[in-house]
C-alpha positions in Angstrom: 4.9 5.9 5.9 8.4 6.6 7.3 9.1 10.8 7.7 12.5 12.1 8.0 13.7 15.8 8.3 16.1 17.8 5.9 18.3 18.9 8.5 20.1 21.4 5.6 17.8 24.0 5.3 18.3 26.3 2.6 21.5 25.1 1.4 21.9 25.4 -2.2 18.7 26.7 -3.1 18.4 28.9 -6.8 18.7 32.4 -6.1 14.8 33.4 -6.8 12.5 35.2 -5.3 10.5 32.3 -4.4 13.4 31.1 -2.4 13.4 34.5 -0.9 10.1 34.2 0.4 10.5 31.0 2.0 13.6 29.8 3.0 12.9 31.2 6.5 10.9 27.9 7.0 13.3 25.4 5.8 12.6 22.7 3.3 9.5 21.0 3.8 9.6 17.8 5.3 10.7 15.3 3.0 8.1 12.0 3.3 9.9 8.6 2.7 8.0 5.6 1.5 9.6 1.3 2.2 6.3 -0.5 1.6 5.6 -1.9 -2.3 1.9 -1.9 -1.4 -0.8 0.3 -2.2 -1.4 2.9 0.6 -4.6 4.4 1.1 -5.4 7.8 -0.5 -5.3 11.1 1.5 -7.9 13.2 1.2 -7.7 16.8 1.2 -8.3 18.9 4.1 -8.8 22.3 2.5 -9.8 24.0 -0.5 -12.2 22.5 -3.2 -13.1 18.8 -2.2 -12.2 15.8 -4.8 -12.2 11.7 -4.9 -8.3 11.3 -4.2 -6.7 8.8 -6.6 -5.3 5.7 -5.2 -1.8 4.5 -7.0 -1.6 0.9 -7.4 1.2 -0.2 -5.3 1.9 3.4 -4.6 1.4 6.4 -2.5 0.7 10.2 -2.4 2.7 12.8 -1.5 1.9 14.7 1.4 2.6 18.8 1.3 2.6 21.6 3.6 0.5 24.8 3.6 3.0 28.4 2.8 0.9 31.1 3.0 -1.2 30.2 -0.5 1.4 28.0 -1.8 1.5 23.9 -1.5 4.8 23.1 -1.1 6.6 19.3 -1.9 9.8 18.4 -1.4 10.8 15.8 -3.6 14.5 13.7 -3.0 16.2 11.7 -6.4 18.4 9.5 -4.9 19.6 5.7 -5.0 16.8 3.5 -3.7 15.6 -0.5 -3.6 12.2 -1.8 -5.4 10.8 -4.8 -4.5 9.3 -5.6 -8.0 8.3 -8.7 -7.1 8.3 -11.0 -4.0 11.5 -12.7 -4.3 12.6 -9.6 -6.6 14.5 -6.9 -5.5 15.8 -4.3 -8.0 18.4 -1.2 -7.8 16.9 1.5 -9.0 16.9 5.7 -9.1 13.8 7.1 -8.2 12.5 9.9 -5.2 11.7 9.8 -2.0 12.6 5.9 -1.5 10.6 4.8 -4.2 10.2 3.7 -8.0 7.6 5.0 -9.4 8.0 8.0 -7.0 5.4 9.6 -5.2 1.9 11.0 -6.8 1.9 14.2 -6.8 -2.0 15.4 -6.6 -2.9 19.1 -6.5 -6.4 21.0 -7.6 -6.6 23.0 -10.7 -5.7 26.6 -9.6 -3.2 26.0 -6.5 0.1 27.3 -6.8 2.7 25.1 -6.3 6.3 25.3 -4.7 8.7 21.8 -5.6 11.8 21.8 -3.7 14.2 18.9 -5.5 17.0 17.8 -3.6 19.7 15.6 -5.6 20.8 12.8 -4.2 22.2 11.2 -6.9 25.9 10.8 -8.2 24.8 13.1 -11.4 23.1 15.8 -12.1 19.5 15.7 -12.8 16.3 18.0 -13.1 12.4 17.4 -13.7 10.1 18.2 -16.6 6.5 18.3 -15.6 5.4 16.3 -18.7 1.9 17.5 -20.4 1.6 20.7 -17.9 1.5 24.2 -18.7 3.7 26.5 -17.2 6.7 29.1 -17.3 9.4 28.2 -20.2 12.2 28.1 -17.2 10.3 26.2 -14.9 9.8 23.3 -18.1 12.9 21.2 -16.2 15.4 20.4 -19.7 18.5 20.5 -18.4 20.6 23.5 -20.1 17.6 24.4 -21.9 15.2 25.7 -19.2 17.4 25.7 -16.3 21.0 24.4 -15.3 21.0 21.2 -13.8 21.2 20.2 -10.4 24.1 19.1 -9.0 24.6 16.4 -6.9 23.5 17.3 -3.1 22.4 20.6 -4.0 18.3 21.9 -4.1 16.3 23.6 -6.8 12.9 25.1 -6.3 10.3 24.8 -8.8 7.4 27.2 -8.7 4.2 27.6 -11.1 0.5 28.4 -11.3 -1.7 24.8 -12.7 -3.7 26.5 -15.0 -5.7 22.9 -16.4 -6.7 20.3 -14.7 -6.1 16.7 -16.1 -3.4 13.6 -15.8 0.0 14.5 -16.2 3.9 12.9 -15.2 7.0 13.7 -14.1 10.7 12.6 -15.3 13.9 13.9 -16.0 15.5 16.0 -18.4 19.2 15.2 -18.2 20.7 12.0 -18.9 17.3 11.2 -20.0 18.1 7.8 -21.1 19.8 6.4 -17.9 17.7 7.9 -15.3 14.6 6.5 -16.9 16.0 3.5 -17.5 16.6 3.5 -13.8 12.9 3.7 -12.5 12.7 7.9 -12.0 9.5 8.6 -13.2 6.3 9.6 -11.0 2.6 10.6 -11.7 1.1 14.2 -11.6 -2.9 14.5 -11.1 -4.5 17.9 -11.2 -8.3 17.4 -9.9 -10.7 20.5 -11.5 -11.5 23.3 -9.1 -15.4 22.4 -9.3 -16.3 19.3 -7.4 -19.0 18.5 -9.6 -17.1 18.4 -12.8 -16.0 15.2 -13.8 -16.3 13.4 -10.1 -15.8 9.5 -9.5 -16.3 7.4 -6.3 -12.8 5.0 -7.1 -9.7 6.9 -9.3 -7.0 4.9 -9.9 -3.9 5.3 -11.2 -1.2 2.9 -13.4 2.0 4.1 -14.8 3.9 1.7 -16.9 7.5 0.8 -17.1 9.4 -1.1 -17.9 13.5 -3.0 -16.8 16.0 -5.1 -18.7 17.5 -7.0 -15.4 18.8 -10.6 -16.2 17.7 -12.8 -13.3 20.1 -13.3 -11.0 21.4 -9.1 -11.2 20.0 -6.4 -9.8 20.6 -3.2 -11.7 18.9 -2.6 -14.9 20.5 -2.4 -18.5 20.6 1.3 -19.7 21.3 0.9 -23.4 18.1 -1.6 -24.1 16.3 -0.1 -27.0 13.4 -3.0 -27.3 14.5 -6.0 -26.0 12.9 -5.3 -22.0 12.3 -8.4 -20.2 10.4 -7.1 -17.3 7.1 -5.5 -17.8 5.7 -3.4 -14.5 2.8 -1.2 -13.3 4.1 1.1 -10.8 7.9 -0.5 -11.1 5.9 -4.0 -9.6 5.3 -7.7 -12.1 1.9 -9.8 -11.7 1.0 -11.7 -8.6 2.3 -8.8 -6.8 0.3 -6.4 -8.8 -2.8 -5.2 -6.6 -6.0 -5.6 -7.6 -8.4 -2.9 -8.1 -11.1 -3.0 -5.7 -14.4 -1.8 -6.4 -17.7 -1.1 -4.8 -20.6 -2.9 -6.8 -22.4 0.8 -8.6 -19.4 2.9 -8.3 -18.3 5.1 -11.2 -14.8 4.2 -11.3 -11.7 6.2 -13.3 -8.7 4.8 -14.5 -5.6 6.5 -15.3 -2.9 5.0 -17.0 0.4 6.8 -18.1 3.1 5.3 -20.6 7.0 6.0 -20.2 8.3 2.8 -21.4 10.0 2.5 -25.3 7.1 0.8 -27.1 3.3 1.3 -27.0 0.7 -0.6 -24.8 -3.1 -1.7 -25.4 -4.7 -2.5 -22.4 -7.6 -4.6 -22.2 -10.2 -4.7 -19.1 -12.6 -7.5 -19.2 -16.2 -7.8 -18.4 -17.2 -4.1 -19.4 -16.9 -1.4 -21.9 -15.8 1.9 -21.0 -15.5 5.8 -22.0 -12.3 7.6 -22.7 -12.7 10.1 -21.1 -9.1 12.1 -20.8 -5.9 12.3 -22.4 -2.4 14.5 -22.1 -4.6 17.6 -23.8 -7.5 17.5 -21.2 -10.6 16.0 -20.9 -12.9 14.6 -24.0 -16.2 16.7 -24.1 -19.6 13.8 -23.6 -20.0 14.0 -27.1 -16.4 13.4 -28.8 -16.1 10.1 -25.9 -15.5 6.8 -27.6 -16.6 3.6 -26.5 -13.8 0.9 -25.7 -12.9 -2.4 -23.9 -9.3 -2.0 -25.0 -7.5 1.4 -25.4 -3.7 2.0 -26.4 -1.4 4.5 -24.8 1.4 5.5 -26.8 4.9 6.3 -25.7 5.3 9.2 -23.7 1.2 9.2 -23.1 -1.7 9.3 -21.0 -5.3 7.9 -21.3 -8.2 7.6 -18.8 -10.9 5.9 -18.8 -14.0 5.5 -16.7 -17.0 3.0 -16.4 -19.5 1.9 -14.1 -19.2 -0.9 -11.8 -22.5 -2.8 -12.3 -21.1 -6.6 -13.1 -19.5 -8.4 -10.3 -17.2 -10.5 -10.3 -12.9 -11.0 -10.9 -12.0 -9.4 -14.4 -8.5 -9.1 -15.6 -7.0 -6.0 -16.8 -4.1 -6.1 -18.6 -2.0 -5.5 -21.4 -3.0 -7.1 -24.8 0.4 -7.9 -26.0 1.4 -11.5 -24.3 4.6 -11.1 -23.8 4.1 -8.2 -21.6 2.3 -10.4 -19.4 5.4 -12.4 -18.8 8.2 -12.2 -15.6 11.9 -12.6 -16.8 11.7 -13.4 -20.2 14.1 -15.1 -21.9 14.3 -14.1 -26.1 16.1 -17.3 -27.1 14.1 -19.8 -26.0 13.7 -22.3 -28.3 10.2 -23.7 -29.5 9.8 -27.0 -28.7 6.3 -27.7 -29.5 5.6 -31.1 -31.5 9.1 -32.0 -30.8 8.7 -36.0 -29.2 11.6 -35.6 -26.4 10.8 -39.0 -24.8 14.1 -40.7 -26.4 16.5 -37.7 -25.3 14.5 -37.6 -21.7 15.6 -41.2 -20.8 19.1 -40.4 -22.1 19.3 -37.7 -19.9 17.6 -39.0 -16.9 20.5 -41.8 -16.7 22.7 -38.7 -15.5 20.5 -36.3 -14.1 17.3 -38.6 -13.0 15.5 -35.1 -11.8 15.5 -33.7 -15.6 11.9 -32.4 -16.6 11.2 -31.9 -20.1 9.6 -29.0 -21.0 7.6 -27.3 -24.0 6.7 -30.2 -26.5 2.9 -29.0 -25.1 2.9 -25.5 -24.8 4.5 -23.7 -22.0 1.5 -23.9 -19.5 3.2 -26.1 -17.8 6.0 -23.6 -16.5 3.1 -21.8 -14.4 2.1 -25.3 -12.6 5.6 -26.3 -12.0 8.0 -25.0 -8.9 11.4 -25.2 -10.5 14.6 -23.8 -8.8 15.5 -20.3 -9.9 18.5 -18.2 -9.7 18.8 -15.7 -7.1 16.5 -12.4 -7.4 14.2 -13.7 -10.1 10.5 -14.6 -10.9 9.2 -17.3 -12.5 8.1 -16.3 -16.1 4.6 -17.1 -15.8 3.5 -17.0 -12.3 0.1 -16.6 -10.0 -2.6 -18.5 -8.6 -6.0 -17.8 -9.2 -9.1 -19.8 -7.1 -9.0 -22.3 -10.2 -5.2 -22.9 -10.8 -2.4 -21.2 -11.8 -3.7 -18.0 -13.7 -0.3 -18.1 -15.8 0.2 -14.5 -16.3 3.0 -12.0 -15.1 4.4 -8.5 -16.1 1.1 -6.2 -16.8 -1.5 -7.8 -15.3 -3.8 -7.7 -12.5 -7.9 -7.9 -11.3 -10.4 -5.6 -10.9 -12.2 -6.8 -8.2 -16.6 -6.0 -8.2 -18.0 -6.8 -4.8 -20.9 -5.6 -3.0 -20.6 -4.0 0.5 -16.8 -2.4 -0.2 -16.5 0.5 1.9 -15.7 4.4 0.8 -12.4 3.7 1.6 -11.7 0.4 1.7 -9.2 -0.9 -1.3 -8.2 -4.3 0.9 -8.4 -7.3 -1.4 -11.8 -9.2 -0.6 -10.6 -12.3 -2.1 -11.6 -14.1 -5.1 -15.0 -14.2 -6.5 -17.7 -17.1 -5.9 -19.7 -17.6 -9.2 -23.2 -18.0 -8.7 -24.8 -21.1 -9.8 -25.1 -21.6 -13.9 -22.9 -18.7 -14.1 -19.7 -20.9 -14.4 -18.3 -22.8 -17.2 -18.3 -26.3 -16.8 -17.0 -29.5 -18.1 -19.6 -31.6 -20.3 -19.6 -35.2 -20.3 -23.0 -35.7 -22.3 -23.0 -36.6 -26.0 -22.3 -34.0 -28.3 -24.6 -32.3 -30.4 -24.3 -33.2 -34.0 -25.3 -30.2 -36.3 -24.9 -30.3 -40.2 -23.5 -27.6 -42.4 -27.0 -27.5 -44.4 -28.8 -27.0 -41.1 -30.3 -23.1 -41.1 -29.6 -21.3 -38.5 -33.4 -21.7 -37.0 -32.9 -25.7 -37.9 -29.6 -25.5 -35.6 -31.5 -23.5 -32.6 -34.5 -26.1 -32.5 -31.8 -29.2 -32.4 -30.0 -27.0 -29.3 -33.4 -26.8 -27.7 -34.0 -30.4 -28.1 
């Protein structure tokens, strides 16, 4: 985690009393974050104790101690996201990164959130879901003016709930999300024994129109995204989640793209047990293994880890598990190209015909790709190519994971019989008369 200093102390600050109080200390230091991986949680050092979340291929932002107040500094500016290896997008976001920084807090603090524009527009922040003063809200030239380019605004407010909640802006709403600024908010409750987890993570999905070969996103997309991202990064480079074989294990997931998304976890079923209005009392929870977040939402859901093994998590609509898609490609399939393929070969004897199968194939196959692109289907698993990208990743159930260990222990070895195999005997024959008890004595024979 690289830290620099605000050497501007004070400048431009909103005439409040808050400011008042504090300006005699400068800004807070502003931490900067250059790594796309996930960093390890930090845990808190005073005040109630909680499980710190971990944000996939994220990070938390540190604050300083004012008196009673935790204070954050939080910088919207310019910045570059790897999205994927080989993929590097320009984006807006804070503090170096897209998504920005978690901020995570306990239910009662008071907080103090200097903002410092970097950007070559105004800007401001809504605290999306929380509850708080009308002027403190963050719409631009409803709430509060906005901020000017290079100058500092302070938010102040009491969290009065505790929950999952996000931040994004409030001016030029349409651009500046469309250009990655958007960041997590996670209020733990005051009593430790409320709610508690051993593993907490947390997903925010967005999402980019960037044609492969460019670098800066498309603003005016409505629905036609071709790059679907947890935490502004695409499947293989999605980490997994790692878990400790009998933890209890939260996941929060919060949705800022244009279009809603079911994700699906295999292997287990699972609780809901949050949403934007707080958490679900024990007897109003509803048993899932897929649960949809709607624009502009947040879910949670928790389970416990008692089957190990690799299971994918991911979104249920396919083409969000897809890397640069393309939305004319033509469907080939049944199409016999053998005639056109020798034609072609005569002039370019490397041509490859594609799709008359499926498209499988395009996850097997290293093909040459424009500059600052992914394939569209993409990863390796310890089997072959996993042929997934976009929302996608594995949560990982091992046995022996320390407290706060979240490295990847590799992929899972099946245990004898508990693999799916190829069968080379003669098939069972079975008629349609047979009753089902007629059927299970032929399987035992």
């Amino acid at each position: 985690m690289n830290r620099r200093q605000i050497l501007t102390a004070g400048a431009g600050l909103m005439a409040t009393g808050a400011m008042a109080k504090t300006q005699n200390m400068g800004l807070p230091e502003a931490a900067m974050m250059d790594s796309a991986a996930t960093q390890a949680p930090l845990h808190p050092t005073s005040g109630p104790d909680y499980n710190p979340v971990v944000t996939l291929n994220g990070w938390t932002l540190p604050y300083r101690m004012n008196g009673n107040v935790k204070e954050f500094h939080l910088i919207a500016e310019p910045v570059e996201r790897e999205l994927a290896d080989g993929m590097t997008a320009y984006l807006w976001g804070y503090n170096g990164q897209s998504t920005g920084p978690t901020i995570e807090v306990v239910e009662g603090d008071r907080v103090r959130i200097y903002v410092t524009n970097k950007l070559p527009e105004h800007t401001t922040i809504h605290w999306h879901g929380m509850i708080l003063p009308s002027g403190m809200d963050g719409v631009g030239g409803l709430s509060h003016p906005g901020i000017p380019p290079g100058k500092t605004f302070v938010y102040e407010f009491d969290l009065v709930k505790s929950g999952t909640f996000m931040y994004h802006p409030h001016a030029d709403e349409m651009v500046q999300m469309a250009m990655g600024m958007m960041g997590m908010f996670v209020v733990h409750p005051k009593d430790p024994t409320f709610m508690p987890v051993d593993r907490d993570f947390l997903i925010m999905l967005n999402a980019f129109d960037i044609d492969p070969g460019t670098y800066i996103p498309r603003v005016m997309t409505m629905t036609d995204f071709n790059l679907w991202t947890w935490n502004s990064r695409m499947f293989p480079d999605i980490d997994p989640l790692v878990v400790n074989f009998g933890n209890r294990v939260r996941v929060r997931v919060g949705n800022l793209t244009m279009t809603n998304h079911p994700i699906h976890m295999h292997g287990y079923d699972f609780e809901v047990t949050c949403t934007d209005g707080g958490w679900v009392p024990p007897e109003a929870r509803w048993p899932e293994v897929s649960i949809d977040i709607p624009v502009g939402a947040m879910r949670a859901y928790e389970f416990d880890a008692k089957y190990l093994g690799d299971w994918a998590i991911h979104c249920h609509k396919s083409h969000h598990t897809m890397n640069a898609m393309g939305h004319d490609v033509p469907n080939f399939i049944g199409a016999d190209k053998r005639q056109l393929t020798r034609m072609i070969r005569k002039h370019q004897p490397e041509y490859m015909p594609m799709g008359s199968n499926g498209m499988a194939e395009m996850g097997m196959m290293e093909m040459e790709l424009p500059d600052n692109t992914v394939p569209m289907m993409t990863g390796w698993g310890p089997h072959g190519p996993i042929e997934m990208g976009g929302m996608f990743s594995v949560v990982k159930v091992r046995k022996g994971i320390g407290a706060d260990d979240y490295s990847d222990p590799g992929w899972y070895e099946n245990p004898p019989g508990e693999q799916a195999y190829e069968w080379t005997g003669e098939l069972p024959e079975f008629s349609s008369n047979d009753s089902p008890k007629t059927i299970l004595t032929k399987r035992k024979a």
